[in-house]
N, CA, C and O atoms as a DFTB+ gen file, in Angstrom:
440 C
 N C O
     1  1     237.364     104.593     -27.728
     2  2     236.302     105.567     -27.935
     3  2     235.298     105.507     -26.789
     4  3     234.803     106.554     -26.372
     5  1     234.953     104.239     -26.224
     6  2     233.670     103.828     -25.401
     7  2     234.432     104.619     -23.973
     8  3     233.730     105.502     -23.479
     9  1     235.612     104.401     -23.382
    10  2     236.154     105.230     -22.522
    11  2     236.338     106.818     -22.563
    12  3     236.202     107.538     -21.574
    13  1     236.631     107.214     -23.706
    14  2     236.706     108.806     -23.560
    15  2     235.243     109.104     -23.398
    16  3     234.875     109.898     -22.532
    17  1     234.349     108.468     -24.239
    18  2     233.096     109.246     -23.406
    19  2     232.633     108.751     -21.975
    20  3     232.019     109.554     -21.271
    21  1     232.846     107.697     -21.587
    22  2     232.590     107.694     -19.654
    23  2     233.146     108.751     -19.359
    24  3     232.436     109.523     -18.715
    25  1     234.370     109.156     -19.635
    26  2     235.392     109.973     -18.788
    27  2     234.505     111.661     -19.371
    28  3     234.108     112.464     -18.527
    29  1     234.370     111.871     -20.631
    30  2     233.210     113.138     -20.206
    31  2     232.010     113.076     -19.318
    32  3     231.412     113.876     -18.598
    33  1     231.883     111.775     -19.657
    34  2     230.155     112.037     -18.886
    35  2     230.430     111.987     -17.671
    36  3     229.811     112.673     -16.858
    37  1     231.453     111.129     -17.309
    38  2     231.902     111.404     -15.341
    39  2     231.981     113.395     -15.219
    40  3     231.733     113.990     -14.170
    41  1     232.283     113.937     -16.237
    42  2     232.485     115.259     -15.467
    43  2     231.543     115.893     -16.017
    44  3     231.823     117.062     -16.283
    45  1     230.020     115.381     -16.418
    46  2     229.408     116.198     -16.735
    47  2     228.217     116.642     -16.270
    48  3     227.891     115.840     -15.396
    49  1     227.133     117.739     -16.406
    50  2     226.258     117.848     -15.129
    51  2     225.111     116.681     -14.863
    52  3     224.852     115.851     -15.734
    53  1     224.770     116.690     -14.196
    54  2     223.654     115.676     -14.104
    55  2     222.442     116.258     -13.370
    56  3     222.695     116.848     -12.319
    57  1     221.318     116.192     -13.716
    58  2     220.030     116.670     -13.415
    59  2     219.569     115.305     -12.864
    60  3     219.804     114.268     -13.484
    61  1     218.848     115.326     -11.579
    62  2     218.409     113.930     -11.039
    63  2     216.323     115.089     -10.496
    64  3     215.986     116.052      -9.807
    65  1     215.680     114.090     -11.382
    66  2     214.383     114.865     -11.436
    67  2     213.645     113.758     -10.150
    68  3     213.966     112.617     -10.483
    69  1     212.957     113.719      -9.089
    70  2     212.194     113.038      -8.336
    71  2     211.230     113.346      -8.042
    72  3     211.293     114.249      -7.207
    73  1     209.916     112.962      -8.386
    74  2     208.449     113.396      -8.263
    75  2     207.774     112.560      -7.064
    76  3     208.241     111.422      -7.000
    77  1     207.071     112.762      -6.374
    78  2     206.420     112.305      -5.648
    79  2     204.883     112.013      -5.417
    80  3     204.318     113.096      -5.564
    81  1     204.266     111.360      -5.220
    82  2     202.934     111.002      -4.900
    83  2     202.688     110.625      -3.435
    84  3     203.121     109.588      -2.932
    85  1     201.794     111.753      -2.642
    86  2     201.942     111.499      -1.250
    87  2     200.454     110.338      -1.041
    88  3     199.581     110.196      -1.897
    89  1     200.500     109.593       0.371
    90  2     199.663     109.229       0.775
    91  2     198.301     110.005       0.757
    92  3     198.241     111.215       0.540
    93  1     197.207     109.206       1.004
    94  2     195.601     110.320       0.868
    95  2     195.552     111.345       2.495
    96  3     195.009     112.417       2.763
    97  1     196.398     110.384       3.307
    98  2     196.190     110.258       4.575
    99  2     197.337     111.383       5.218
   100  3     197.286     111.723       6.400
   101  1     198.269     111.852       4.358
   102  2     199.444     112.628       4.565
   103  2     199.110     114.245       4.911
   104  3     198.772     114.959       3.967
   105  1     199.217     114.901       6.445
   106  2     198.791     115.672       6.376
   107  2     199.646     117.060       5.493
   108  3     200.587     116.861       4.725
   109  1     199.209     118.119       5.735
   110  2     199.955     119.320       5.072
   111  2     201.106     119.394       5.691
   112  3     202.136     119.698       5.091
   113  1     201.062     119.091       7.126
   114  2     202.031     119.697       8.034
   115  2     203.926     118.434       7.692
   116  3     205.118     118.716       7.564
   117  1     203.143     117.177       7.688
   118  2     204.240     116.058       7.037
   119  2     204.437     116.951       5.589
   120  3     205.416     117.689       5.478
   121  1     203.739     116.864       4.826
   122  2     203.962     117.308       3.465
   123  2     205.051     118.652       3.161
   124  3     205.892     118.565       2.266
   125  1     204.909     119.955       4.069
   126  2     205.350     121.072       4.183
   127  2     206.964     120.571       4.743
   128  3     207.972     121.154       4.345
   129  1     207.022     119.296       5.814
   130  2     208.371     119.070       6.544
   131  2     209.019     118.453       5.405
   132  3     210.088     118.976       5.090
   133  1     208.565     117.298       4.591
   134  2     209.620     117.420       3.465
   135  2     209.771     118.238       2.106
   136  3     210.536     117.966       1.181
   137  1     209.092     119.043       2.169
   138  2     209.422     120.611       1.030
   139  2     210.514     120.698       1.611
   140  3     211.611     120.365       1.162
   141  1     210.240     121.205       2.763
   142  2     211.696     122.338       3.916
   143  2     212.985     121.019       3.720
   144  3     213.866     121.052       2.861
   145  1     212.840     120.176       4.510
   146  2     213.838     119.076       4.370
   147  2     214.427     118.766       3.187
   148  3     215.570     118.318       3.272
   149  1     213.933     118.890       2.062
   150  2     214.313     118.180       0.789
   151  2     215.565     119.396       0.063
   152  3     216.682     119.388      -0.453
   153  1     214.342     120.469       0.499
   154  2     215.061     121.565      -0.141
   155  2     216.881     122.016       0.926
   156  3     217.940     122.406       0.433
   157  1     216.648     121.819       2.001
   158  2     217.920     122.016       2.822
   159  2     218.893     121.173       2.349
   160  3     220.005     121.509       2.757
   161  1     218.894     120.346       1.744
   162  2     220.154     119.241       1.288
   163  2     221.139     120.040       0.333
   164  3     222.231     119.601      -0.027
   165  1     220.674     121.123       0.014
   166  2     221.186     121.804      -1.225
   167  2     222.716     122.857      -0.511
   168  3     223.777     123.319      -0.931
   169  1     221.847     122.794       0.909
   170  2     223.087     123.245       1.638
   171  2     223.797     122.264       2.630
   172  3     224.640     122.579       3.470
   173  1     223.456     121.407       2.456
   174  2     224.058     120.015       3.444
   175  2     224.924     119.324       2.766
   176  3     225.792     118.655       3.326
   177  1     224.788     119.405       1.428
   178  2     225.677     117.796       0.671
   179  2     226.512     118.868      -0.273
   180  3     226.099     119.950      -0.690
   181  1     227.769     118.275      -0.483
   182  2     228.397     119.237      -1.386
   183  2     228.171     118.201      -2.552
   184  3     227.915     116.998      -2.600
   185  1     228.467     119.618      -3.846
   186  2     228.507     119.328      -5.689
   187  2     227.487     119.654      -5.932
   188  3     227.299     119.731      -7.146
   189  1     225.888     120.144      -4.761
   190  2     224.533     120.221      -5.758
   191  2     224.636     121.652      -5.875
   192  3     224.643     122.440      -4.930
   193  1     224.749     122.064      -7.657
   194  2     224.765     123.158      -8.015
   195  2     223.623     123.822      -7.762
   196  3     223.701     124.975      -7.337
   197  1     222.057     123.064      -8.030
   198  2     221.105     123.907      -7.524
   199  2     220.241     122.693      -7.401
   200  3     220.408     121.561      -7.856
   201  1     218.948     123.370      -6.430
   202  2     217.896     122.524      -5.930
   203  2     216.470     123.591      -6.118
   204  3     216.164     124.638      -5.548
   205  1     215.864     122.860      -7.081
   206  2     214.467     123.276      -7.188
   207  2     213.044     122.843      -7.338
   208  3     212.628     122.313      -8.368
   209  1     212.363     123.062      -6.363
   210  2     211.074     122.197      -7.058
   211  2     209.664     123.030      -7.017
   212  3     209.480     124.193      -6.659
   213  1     208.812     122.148      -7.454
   214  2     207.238     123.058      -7.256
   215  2     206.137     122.061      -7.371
   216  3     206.615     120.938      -7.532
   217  1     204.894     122.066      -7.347
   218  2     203.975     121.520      -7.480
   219  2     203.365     121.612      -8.508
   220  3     203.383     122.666      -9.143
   221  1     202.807     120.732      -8.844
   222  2     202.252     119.728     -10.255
   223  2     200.943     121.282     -10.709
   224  3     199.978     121.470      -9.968
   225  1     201.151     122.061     -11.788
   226  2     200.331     122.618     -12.116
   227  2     199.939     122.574     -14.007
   228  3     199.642     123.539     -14.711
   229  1     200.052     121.363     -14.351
   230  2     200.094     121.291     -15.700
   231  2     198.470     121.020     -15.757
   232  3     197.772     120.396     -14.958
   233  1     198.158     121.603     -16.798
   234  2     196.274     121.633     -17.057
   235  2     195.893     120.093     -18.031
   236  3     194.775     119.785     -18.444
   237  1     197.282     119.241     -18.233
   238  2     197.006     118.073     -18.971
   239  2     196.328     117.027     -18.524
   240  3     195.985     116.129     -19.294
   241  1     195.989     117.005     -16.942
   242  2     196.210     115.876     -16.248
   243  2     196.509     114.750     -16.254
   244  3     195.613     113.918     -16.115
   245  1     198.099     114.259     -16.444
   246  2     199.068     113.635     -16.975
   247  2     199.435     113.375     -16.169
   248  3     200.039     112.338     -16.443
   249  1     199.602     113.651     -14.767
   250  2     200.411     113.876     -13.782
   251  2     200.532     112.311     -12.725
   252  3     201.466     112.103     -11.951
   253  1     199.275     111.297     -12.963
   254  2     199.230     110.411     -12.337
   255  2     198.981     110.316     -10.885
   256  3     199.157     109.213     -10.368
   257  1     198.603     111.289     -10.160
   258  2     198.859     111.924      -8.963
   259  2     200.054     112.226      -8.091
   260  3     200.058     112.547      -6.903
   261  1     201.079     112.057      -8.928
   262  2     202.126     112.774      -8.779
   263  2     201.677     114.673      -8.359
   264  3     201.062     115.346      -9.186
   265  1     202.146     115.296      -6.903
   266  2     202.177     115.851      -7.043
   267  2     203.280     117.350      -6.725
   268  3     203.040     118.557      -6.685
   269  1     204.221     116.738      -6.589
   270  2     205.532     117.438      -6.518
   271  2     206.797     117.093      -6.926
   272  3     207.345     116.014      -6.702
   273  1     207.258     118.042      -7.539
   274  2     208.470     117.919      -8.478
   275  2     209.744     118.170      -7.667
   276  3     209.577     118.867      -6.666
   277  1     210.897     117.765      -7.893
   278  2     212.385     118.405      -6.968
   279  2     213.025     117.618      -8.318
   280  3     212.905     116.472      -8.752
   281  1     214.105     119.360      -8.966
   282  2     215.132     118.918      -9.837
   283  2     216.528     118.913      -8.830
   284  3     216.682     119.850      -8.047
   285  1     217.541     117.790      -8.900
   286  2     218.624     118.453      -8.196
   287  2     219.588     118.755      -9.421
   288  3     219.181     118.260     -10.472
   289  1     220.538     119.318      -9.491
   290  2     221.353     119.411     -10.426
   291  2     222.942     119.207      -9.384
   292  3     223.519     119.778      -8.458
   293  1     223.135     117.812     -10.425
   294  2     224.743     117.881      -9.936
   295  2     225.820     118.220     -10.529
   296  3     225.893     117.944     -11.727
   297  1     226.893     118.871      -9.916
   298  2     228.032     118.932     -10.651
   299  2     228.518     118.085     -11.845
   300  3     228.813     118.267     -13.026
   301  1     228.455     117.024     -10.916
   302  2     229.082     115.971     -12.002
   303  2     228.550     114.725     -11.412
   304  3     227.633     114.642     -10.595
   305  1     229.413     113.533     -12.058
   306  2     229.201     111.807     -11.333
   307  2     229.354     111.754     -10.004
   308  3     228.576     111.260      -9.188
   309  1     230.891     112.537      -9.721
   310  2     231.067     112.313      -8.765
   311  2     230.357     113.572      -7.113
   312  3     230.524     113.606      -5.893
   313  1     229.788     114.152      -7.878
   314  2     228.594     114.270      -6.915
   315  2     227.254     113.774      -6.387
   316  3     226.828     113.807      -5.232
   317  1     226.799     113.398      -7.279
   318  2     225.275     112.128      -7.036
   319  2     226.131     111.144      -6.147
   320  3     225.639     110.754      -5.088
   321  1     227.520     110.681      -6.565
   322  2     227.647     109.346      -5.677
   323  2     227.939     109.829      -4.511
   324  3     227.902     108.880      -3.729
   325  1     228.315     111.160      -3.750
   326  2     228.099     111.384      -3.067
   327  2     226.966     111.738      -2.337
   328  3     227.166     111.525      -1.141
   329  1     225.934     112.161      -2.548
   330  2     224.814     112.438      -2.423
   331  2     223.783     111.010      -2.212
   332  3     223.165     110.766      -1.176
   333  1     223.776     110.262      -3.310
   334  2     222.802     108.948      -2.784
   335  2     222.920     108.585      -1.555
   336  3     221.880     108.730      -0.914
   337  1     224.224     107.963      -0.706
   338  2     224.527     107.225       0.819
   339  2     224.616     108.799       1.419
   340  3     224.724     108.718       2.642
   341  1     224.609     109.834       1.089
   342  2     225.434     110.958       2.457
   343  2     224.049     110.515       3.388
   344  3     223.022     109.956       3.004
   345  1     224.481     111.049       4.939
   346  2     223.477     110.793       5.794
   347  2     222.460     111.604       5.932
   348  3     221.385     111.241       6.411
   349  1     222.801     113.227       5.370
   350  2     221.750     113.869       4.991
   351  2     220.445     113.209       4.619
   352  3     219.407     113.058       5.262
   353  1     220.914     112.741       2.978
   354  2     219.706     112.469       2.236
   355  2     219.097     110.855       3.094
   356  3     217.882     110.682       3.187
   357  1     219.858     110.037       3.529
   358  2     219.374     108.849       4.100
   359  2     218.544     109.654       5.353
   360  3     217.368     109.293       5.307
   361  1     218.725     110.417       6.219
   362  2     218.205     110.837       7.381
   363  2     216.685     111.615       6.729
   364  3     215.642     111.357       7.330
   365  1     216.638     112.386       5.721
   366  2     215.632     112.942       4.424
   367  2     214.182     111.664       4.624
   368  3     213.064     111.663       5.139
   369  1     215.106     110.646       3.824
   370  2     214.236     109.186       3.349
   371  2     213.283     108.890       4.884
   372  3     212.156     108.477       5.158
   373  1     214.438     109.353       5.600
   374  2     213.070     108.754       7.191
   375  2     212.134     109.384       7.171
   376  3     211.086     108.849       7.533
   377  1     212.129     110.834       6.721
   378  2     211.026     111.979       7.258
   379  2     209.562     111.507       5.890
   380  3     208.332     111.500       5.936
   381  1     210.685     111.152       4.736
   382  2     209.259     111.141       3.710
   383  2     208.867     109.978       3.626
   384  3     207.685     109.780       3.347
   385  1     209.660     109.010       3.821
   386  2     208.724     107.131       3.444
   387  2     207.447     107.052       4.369
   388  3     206.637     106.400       3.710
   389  1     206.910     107.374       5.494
   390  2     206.021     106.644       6.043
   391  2     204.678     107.668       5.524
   392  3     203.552     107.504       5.994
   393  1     205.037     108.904       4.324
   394  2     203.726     109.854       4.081
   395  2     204.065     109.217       2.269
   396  3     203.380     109.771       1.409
   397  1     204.912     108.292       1.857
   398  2     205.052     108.501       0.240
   399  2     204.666     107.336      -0.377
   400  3     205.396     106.348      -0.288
   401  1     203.457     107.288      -1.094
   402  2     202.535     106.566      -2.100
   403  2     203.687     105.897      -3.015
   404  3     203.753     104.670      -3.094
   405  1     204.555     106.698      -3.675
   406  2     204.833     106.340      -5.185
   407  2     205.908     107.486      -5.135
   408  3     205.688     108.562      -4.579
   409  1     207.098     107.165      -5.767
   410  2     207.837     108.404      -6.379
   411  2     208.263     107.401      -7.766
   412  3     208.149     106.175      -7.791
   413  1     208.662     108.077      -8.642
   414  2     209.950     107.894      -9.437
   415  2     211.128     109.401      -9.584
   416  3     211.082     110.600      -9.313
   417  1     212.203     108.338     -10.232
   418  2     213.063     109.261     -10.528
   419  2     213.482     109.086     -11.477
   420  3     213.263     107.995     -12.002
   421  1     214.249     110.022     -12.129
   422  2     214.813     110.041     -13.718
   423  2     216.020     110.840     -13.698
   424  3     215.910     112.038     -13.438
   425  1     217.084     110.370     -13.921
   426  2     218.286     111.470     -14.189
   427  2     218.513     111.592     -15.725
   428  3     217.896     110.928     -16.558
   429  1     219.610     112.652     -16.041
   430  2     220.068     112.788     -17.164
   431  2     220.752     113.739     -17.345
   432  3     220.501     114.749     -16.688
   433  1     221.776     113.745     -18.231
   434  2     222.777     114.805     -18.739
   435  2     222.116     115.936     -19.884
   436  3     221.540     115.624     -20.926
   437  1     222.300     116.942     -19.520
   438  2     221.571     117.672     -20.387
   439  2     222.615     118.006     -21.571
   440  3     222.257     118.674     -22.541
């Protein structure tokens, strides 16, 4: 039983959510290069069905200073494992670590 469900969930979609919290010190112009950058992976890495994000506009202020969202949606398992090492997203990580405070991430099967 514990195997037939790996073997669905290997083919099933996966939503990988990553929020970010930039430095105080991070200008617009760094900030704007990984919007553009983050969002281009969607045509760089194959399996991501879609790539979307936006900025933190919830009136709860909940947000922690988190202030940008990126959902990716993958095909399946075997797209994230492509996607974590591709050199795309590692070449990505150079442009945003030296402007990024804090991120987390959260995946899940919807």
């Amino acid at each position: 039983m514990h195997s037939s469900s790996n073997a669905k969930e290997n083919n099933a979609l996966i939503r990988h959510v990553v929020c970010f919290k930039f430095k105080q010190d991070a200008s617009s112009n760094q900030i704007e290069k990984v919007e553009t950058e983050f969002g281009a992976l969607k045509n760089k890495i194959p399996g991501i069905l879609s790539l979307e994000w936006g900025l933190n506009n919830s009136p709860e202020n909940l947000n922690k200073e988190f202030t940008h969202c990126f959902i990716v949606s993958f095909v399946d398992e075997k797209a994230r494992q492509t996607y974590l090492p591709h050199p795309d997203h590692k070449a990505f990580i150079k442009i945003l670590k030296p402007i990024l405070d804090d991120v987390f991430v959260i995946d899940f099967t919807p």
